[in-house]
RODO-2510 file (C-alpha; in nm, 4 decimals, decimal comma):
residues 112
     n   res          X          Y          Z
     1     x     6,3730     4,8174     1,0806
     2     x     6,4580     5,0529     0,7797
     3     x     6,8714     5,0710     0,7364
     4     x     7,0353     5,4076     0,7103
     5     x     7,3735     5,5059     0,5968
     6     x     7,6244     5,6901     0,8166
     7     x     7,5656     6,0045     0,6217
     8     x     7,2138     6,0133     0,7325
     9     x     7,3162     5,9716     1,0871
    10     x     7,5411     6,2541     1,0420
    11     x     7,2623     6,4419     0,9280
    12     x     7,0632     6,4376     1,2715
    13     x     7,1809     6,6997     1,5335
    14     x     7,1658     6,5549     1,8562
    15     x     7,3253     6,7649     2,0946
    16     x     7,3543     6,8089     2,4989
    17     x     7,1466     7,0944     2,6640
    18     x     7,0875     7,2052     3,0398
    19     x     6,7460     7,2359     3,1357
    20     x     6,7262     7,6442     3,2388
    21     x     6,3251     7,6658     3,2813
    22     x     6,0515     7,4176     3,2976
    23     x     5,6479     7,4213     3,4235
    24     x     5,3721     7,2630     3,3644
    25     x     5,2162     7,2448     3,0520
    26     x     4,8389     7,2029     3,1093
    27     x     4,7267     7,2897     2,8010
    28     x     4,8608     6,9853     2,6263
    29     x     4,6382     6,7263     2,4824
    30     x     4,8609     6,4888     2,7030
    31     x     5,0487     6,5517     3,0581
    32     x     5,3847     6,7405     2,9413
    33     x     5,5992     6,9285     3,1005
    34     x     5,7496     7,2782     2,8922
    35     x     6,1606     7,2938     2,8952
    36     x     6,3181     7,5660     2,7951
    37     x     6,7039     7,4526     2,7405
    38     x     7,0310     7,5802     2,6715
    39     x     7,2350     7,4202     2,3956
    40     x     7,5094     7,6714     2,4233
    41     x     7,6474     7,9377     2,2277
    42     x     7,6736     7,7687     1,8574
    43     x     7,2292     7,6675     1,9158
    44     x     7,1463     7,8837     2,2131
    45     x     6,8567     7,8637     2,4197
    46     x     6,5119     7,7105     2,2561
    47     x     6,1582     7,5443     2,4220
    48     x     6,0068     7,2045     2,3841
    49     x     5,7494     7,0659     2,5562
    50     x     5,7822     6,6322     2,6890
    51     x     5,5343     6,4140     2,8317
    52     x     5,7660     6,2932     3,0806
    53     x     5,5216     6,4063     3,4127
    54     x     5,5004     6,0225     3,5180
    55     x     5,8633     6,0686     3,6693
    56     x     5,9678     6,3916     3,6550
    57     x     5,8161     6,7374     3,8008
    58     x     5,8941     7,0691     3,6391
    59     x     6,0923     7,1836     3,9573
    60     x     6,3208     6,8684     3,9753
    61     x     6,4302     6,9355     3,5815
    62     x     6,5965     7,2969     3,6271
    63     x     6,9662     7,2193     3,5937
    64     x     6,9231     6,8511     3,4838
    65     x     7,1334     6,7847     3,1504
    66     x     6,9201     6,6381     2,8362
    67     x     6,9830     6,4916     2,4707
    68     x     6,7838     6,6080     2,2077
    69     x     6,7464     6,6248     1,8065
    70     x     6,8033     7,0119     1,7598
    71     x     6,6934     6,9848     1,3580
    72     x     6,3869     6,9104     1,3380
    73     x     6,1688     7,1995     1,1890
    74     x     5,9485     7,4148     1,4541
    75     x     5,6265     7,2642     1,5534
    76     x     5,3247     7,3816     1,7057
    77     x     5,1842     7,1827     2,0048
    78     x     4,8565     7,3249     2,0810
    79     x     4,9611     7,6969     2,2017
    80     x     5,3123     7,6318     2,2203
    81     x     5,5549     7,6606     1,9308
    82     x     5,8410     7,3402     2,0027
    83     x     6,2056     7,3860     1,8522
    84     x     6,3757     6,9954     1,9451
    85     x     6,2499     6,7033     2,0561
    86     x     6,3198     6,5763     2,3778
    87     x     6,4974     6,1848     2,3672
    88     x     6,4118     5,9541     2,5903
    89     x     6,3304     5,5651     2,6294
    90     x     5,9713     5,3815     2,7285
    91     x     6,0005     5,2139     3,0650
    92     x     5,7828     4,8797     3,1094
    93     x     5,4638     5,1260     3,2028
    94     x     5,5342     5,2961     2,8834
    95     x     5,6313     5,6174     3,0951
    96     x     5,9188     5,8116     2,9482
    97     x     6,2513     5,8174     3,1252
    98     x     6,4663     6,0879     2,9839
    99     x     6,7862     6,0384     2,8336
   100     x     7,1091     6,2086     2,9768
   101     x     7,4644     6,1531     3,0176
   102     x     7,6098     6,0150     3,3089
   103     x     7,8985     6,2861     3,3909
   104     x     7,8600     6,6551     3,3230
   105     x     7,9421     6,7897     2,9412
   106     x     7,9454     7,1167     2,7397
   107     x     7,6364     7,2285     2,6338
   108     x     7,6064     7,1858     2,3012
   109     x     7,8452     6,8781     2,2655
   110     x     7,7237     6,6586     1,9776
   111     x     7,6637     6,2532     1,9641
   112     x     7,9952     6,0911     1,8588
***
């Protein structure tokens, strides 16, 4: 494991976002699910896509809060263009479980 300073922690924006849109994403080289989430007013709304369809479905996600690294440059996933990247943690199937606070925040609210 590579050691980083606290500047470089600093350096990576992970905020809080509410899920405002989600569906499938069948085009995907691997089961995802498309998110389109609301940081709030300083990051606004921007899409992702997560392969998180082992235990969550599109429908259930729509109002669900979410972490996520908000600056990270754009990238394409086949014919979807992704603006953060989803966190979440590997359960003992390797399925993703999403990570989230446990009591309702701003949107937008950084790590401390």
């Amino acid at each position: 494991m590579a050691l980083i300073s606290f500047d470089d922690f600093l350096n990576v924006e992970i905020r809080v976002g509410t899920v405002v849109r989600s569906e499938p994403f069948p085009e995907a080289r691997r089961p995802a699910i498309k998110l389109w989430v609301d940081f709030g007013g300083e990051i606004g709304e921007r899409k992702s896509s997560a392969q998180i369809t082992q235990h969550y479905q599109p429908e259930d996600l729509v109002g669900r809060q979410i972490i996520a690294v908000v600056n990270f440059p754009t990238k394409q996933i086949g014919p979807f263009m992704s603006e953060f990247l989803t966190l979440g943690l590997h359960d003992d199937d390797d399925n993703v479980v999403l990570v989230s606070p446990d009591k309702p925040v701003p949107n937008g609210a950084r790590l401390a």
